[in-house]
C-alpha positions in Angstrom: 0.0 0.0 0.0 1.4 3.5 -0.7 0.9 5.0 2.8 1.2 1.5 5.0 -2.2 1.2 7.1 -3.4 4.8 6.2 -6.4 4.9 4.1 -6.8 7.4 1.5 -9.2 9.8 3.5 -6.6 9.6 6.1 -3.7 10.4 3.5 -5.8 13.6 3.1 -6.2 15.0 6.2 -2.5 14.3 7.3 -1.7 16.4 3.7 -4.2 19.0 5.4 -2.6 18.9 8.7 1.1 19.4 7.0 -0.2 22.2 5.1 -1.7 24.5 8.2 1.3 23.8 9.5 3.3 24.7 6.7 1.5 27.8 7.4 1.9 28.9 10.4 5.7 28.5 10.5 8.3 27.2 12.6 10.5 28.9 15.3 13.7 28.4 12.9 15.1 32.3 13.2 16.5 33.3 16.2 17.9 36.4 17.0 21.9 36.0 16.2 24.6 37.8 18.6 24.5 41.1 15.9 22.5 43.2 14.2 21.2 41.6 11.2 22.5 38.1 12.0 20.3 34.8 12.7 21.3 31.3 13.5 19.2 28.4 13.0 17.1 26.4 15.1 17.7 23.0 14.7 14.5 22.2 16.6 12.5 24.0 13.5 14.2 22.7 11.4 14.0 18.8 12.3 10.2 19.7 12.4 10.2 21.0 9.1 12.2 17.8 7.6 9.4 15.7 9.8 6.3 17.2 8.0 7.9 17.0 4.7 8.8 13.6 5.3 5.0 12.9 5.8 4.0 14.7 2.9 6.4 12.8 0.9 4.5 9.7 1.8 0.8 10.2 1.8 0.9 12.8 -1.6 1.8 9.1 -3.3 -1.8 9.2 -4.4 -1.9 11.7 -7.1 -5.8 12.6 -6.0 -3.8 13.7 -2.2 -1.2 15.5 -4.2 -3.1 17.6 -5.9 -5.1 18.4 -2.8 -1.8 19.2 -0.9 -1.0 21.9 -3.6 -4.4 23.1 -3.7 -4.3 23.8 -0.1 -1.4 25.7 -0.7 1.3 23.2 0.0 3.7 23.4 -2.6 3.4 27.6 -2.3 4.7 27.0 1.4 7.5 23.8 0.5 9.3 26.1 -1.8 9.0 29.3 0.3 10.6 27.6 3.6 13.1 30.1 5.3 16.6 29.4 4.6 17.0 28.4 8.2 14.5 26.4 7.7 16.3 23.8 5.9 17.6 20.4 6.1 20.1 17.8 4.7 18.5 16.0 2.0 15.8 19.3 1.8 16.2 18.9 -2.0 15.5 15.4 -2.5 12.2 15.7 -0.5 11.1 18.5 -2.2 11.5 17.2 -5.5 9.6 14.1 -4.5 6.6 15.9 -3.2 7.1 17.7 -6.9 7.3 15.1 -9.1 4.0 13.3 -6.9 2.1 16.9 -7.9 2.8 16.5 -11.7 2.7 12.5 -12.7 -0.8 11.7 -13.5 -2.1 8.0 -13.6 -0.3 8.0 -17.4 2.2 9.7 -17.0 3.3 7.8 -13.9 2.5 4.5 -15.9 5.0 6.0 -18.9 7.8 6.4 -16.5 7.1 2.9 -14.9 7.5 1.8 -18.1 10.5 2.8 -18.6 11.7 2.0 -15.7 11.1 -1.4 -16.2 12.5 -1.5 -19.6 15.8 -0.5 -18.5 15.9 -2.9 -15.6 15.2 -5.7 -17.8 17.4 -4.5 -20.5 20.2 -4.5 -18.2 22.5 -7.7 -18.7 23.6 -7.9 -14.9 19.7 -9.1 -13.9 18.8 -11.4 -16.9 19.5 -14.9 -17.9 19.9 -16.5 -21.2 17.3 -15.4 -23.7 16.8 -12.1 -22.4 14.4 -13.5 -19.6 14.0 -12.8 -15.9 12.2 -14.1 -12.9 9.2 -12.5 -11.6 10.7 -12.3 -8.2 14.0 -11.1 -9.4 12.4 -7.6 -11.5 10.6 -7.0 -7.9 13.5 -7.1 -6.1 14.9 -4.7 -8.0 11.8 -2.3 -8.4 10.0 -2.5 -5.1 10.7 1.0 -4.4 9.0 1.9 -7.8 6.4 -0.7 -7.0 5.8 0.9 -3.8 4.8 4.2 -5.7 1.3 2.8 -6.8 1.0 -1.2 -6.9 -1.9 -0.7 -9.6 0.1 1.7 -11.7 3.1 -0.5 -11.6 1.1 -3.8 -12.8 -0.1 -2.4 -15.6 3.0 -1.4 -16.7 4.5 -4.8 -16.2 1.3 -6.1 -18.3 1.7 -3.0 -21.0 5.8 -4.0 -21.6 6.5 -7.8 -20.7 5.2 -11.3 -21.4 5.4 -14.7 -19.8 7.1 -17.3 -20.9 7.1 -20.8 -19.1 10.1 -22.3 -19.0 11.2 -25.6 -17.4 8.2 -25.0 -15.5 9.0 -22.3 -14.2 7.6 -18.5 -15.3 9.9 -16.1 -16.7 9.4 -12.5 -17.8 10.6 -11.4 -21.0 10.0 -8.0 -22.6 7.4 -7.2 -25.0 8.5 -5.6 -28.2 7.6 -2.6 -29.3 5.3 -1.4 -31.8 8.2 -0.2 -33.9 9.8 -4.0 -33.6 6.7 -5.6 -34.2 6.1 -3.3 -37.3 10.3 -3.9 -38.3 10.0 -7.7 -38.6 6.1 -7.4 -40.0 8.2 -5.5 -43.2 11.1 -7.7 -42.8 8.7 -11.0 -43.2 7.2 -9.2 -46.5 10.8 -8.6 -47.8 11.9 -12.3 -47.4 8.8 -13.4 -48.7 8.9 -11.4 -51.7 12.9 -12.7 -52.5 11.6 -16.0 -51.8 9.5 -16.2 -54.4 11.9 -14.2 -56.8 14.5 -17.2 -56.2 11.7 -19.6 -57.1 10.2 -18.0 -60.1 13.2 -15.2 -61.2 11.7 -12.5 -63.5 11.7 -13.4 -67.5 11.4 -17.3 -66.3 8.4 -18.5 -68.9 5.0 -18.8 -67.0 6.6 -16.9 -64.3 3.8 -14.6 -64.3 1.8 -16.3 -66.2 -1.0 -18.6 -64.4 -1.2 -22.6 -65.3 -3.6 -23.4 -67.9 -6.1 -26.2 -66.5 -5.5 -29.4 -68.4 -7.8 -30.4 -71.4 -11.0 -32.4 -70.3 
């Protein structure tokens, strides 16, 4: 699930309850030894990193995400004081971002891709180009964690089963530009083929068979 035990009315009043916070501010200037200067209260600031770190999780669900930012959410992410701010400040921001702008399809596309370039990669696949089912989740559990649904039908949209001693493997699914590629290619050969057997200027070549004489 994308929030653990949280349902999604939950995820949306916790994305509520970040965002009024958000808004009233933290305690994170405090008056510096001179004129002018300020130092930074790490209490304000671990509380900042603590409701970003929620947001992070329940604005998974692209229907909380677009309620966190029409709450005014996002407005009060990026305009967090300086002294406000936290290692790794960047890399939950941009997470909260990215949950804002991918749609259902567009997180599907980038799924996609994802999954495409894990199973092209030659240090998970065996022979053929195939890979266990277990094995791709291994390695994309923290894109499967995103959105379950969204993931499996992206798996479903890009790979294929294949049993194999028994045993189901995953290979990928080509593309409509491959499947269109070998469609042409199959027309090609079969055109040459039947060249070799009947070679241009050959009599009756071109000419159908006369049925024989009753």
């Amino acid at each position: 699930r994308q929030a653990g035990f949280v349902n999604l009315e939950d995820q949306a009043r916790a994305a509520g309850v970040v965002t009024t916070l958000l808004r009233k501010g933290f305690p994170c200037l405090a008056p510096g030894a001179g004129a002018g200067e300020y130092k930074t209260d790490p209490e304000g600031a671990a509380g900042a990193q603590t409701l970003l770190q929620v947001a992070s999780r329940v604005t998974r669900a692209h229907s909380v995400a677009l309620a966190f930012q029409s709450q005014g959410g996002v407005e009060h992410l990026l305009r967090l004081p300086p002294s406000c701010l936290f290692p790794g400040y960047e890399s939950v921001a941009a997470a909260i971002l990215r949950h804002v702008l991918e749609d259902g399809p567009t997180l599907q596309a980038a799924m996609e891709a994802e999954i495409r370039s894990t199973m092209s990669s030659s240090s998970v696949l065996r022979a053929n180009g195939r890979i266990a089912p277990r094995a791709l989740l291994t390695n994309l559990h923290v894109v499967m964690a995103r959105s379950p649904s969204t993931f499996m039908a992206a798996l479903q949209a890009v790979c294929v089963t294949e049993e194999v001693g028994g045993r189901t493997m995953l290979v990928l699914a080509k593309t409509k530009e491959a499947r269109e590629k070998d469609a042409a290619a199959a027309k090609d050969a079969h055109h040459k083929d039947k060249d070799a057997h009947h070679p241009p200027g050959t009599p009756g070549a071109d000419k159908p068979k006369e049925a024989p004489a009753a």
